[in-house]
N, C-alpha and C positions, 0 to 999 in steps of 0.2 A: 548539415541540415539545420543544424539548431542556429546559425547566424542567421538562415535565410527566411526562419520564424518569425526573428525579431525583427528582420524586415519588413517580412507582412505585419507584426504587431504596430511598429509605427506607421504603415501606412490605415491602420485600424482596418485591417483584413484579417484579423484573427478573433476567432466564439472562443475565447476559456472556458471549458465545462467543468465545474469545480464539482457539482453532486454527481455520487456514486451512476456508475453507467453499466451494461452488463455487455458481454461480448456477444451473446446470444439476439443478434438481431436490432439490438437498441440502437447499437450506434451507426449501425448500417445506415438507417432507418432516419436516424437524425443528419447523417450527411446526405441523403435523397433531397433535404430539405431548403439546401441554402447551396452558393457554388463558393463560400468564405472559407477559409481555411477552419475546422474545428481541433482543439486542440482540448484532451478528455486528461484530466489530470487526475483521474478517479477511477479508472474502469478497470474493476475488479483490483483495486489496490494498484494499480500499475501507469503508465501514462503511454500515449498515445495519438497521432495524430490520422485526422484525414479531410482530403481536397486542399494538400495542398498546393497542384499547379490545376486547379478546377478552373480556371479564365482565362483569358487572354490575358487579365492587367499581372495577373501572378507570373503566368509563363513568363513575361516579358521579365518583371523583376528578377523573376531564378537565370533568364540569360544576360541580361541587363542589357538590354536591346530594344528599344522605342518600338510600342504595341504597334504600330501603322509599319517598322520597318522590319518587322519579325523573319516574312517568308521571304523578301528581297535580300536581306544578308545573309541569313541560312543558305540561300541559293550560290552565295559566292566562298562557302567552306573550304576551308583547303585541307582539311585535317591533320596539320603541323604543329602540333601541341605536344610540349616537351614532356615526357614522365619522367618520374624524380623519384626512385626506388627509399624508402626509410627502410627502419627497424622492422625484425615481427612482431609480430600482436601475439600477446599470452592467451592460449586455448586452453579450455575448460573442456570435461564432458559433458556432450549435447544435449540438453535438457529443453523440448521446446515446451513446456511448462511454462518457463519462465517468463513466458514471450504471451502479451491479451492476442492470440490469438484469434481473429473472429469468424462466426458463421453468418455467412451474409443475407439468407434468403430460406423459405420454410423447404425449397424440395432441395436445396444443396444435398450434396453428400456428405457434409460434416467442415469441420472447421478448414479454411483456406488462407495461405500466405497470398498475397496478390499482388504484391510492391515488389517479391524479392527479385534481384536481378542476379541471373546464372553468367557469371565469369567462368569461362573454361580455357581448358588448353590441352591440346593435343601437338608432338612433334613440331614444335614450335610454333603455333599456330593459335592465337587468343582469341573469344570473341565473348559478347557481353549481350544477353538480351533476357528481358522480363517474363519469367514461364508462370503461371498461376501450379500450387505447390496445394494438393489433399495431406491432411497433416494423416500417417496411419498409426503412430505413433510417437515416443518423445525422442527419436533420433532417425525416424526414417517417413519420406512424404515421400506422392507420386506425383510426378510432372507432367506434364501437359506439354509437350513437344512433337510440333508441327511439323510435319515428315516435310523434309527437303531443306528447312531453315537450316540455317548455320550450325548450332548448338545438335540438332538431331544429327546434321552431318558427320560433325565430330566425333560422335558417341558411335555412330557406324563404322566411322575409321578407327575408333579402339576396341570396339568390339571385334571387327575383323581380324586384329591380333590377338585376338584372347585377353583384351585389357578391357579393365572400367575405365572409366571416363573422371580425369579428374576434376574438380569443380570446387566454387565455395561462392557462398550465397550471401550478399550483402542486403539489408532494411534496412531502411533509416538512411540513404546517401542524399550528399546534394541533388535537389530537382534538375541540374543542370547535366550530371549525370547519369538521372535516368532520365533526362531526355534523351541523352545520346545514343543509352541503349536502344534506346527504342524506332529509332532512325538506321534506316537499309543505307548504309555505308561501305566504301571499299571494304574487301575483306581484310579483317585484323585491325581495323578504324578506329575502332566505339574508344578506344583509349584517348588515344590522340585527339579525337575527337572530342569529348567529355575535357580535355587539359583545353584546347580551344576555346570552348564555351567557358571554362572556366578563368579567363585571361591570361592563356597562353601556357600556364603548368598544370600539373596535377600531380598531386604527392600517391603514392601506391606503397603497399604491404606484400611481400611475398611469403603467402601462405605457403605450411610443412610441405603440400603438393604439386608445388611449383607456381601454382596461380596468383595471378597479382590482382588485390583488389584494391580499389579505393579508400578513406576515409568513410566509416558507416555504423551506425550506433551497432548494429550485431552485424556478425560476422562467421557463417557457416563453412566449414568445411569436408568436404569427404570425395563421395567418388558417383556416376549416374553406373547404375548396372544394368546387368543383361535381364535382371529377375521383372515379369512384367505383372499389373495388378490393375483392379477396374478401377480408374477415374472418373468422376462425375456422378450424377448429372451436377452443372454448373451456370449460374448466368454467365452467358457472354454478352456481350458488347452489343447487341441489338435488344436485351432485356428479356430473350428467352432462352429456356432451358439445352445446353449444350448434352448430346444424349450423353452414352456413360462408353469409355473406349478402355481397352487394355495399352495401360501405359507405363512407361520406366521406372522404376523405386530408385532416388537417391537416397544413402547412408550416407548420414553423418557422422565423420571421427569427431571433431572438435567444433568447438565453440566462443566465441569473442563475444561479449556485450559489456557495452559499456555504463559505469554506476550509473543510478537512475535513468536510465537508456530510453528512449521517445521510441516507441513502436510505429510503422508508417502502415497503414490501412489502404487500399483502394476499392473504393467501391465498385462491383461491377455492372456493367453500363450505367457508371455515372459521368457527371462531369468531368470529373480527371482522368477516368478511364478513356471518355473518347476523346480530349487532349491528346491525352498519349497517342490514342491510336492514329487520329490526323493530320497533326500539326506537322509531325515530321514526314509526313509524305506532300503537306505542299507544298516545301522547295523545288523539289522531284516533278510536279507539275508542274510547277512556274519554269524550272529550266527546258522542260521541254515544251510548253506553248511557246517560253521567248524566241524558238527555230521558225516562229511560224507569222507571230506578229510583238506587236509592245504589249510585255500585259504590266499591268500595275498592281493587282492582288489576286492572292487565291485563299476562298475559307473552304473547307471540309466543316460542314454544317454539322448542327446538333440532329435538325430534322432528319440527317443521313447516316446517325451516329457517328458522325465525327472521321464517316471512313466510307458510307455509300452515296455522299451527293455532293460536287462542287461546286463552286462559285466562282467562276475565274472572269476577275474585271480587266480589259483590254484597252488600248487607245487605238479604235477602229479608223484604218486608213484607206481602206479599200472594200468594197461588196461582200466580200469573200472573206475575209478575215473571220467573223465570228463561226461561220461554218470550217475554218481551219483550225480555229483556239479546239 
């Protein structure tokens, strides 16, 4: 993450905020503001980033894929991306203290992780996607897991055996793979996928629980349980309050962060939030309009949150074609 900084720094797409910021709303508030990458070297003594894949010109640079040819080669993924197992990372006890935390909105339920990406694994089986994380204390958050998705799947196949679900939570990774996460991929993909984007490799860690994660400024470790707890309320992704649901407490054993560690932030329904949420669903529309005619682009608009309205440009050859697309 921190090379693809200084990528945006030279393309001068990066706010260095050098005075003191507070976690409480401040900085929410000042990335509402702008779609540039902010980069908080101050907030609450700690440092911190947020937006930053908030554009197309940024997404483009975290894949390094020409902005106009973004949804057309995404559409031709093969997801054959080699992983390259290293050493493990030294675990600490989980202190999310450490970590500017922030609370993003006045009716939140209290401080929220919203970048972290849940690597799991169950009986061979890996998967990688982004759950927004209620901090309840300094080693144990509730998640936010969408009944039928992959990750809630898994946790019902170890729960059926009487087992928790092991897992470990990376901040701070390349944008390119939490793009990956964030993209509905063959099952067990998001890896191979993520080394794809990444030119072809990606280095990984096998955490004490078996789980392999990426390169990532922090690095969680533990298990999702059977124990359930109210989550919410939260913004989502259209900018109102999601109600409050009883949901899964992960425990953390251990802890990776690394010295002077870049916290990653996402604001919720901001610009980078509905990034995430649509950019990787218009490859998925572009391969399936190209069954039907020529299209040449697809956006997932802002006006639709980035997830309720498209835009799919065609080269109309017949009457019928745009009532087909």
């Amino acid at each position: 993450m921190r090379e693809f900084i200084e990528k945006m720094r030279n393309k001068g797409l990066v706010v260095d905020v050098k005075e003191p910021v507070s976690t409480d709303m401040q900085a929410a508030k000042m990335a509402s503001t702008t779609d540039k990458l902010l980069f908080f070297h101050n907030i609450e003594g700690k440092r911190a980033v947020m937006n930053l894949t908030a554009s197309r010109t940024s997404l483009s640079l975290a894949l390094g894929i020409d902005e106009k040819m973004i949804v057309k080669t995404l559409a031709d993924a093969k997801f054959d991306g080699k992983i390259v197992e290293a050493g493990p990372l030294k675990m600490e006890k989980p202190d999310l203290t450490r970590i500017p935390i922030m609370h993003h909105f006045p009716k939140d339920a209290g401080k929220y992780l919203t970048s972290a990406i849940v690597f799991s694994r169950w009986d061979g089986v890996e998967n990688a996607s982004i759950h927004r994380m209620q901090v309840l204390d300094s080693h144990r958050v509730a998640a936010r897991l969408v009944e039928g998705r992959h990750t809630h799947v898994l946790l019902k196949r170890a729960l059926a055996k009487g087992e928790k679900l092991p897992v470990a939570i990376t901040i701070g990774t390349h944008p390119a793979v939490t793009f990956a996460s964030c993209t509905r991929v063959p099952t067990a993909m998001e890896l191979p996928f993520a080394a794809e984007l990444m030119g072809g490799e990606l280095k990984v860690h096998r955490c004490s629980n078996g789980v392999r994660v990426p390169d990532a400024e922090i690095v969680l470790e533990g298990f999702i349980t059977a124990e359930l707890t109210e989550e919410g309320p939260f913004v989502d992704i259209t900018g109102t309050y999601d109600p409050i649901r009883m949901q899964h407490i992960i425990e953390f054993t251990g802890m990776y962060i690394k010295p002077d560690c870049i916290y990653h932030g996402i604001l919720p329904g901001g610009d980078e939030h509905k990034m995430l949420m649509g950019a990787p669903y218009e490859p998925k529309i572009y391969k399936a309009v190209a069954g039907v005619t020529e299209v040449r682009n697809v956006v997932l608009t802002k006006g639709g949150c980035g997830y309720l309205h498209a835009v799919i440009q065609i080269k109309k050859s017949t009457q019928g074609d745009g009532k087909n697309a």
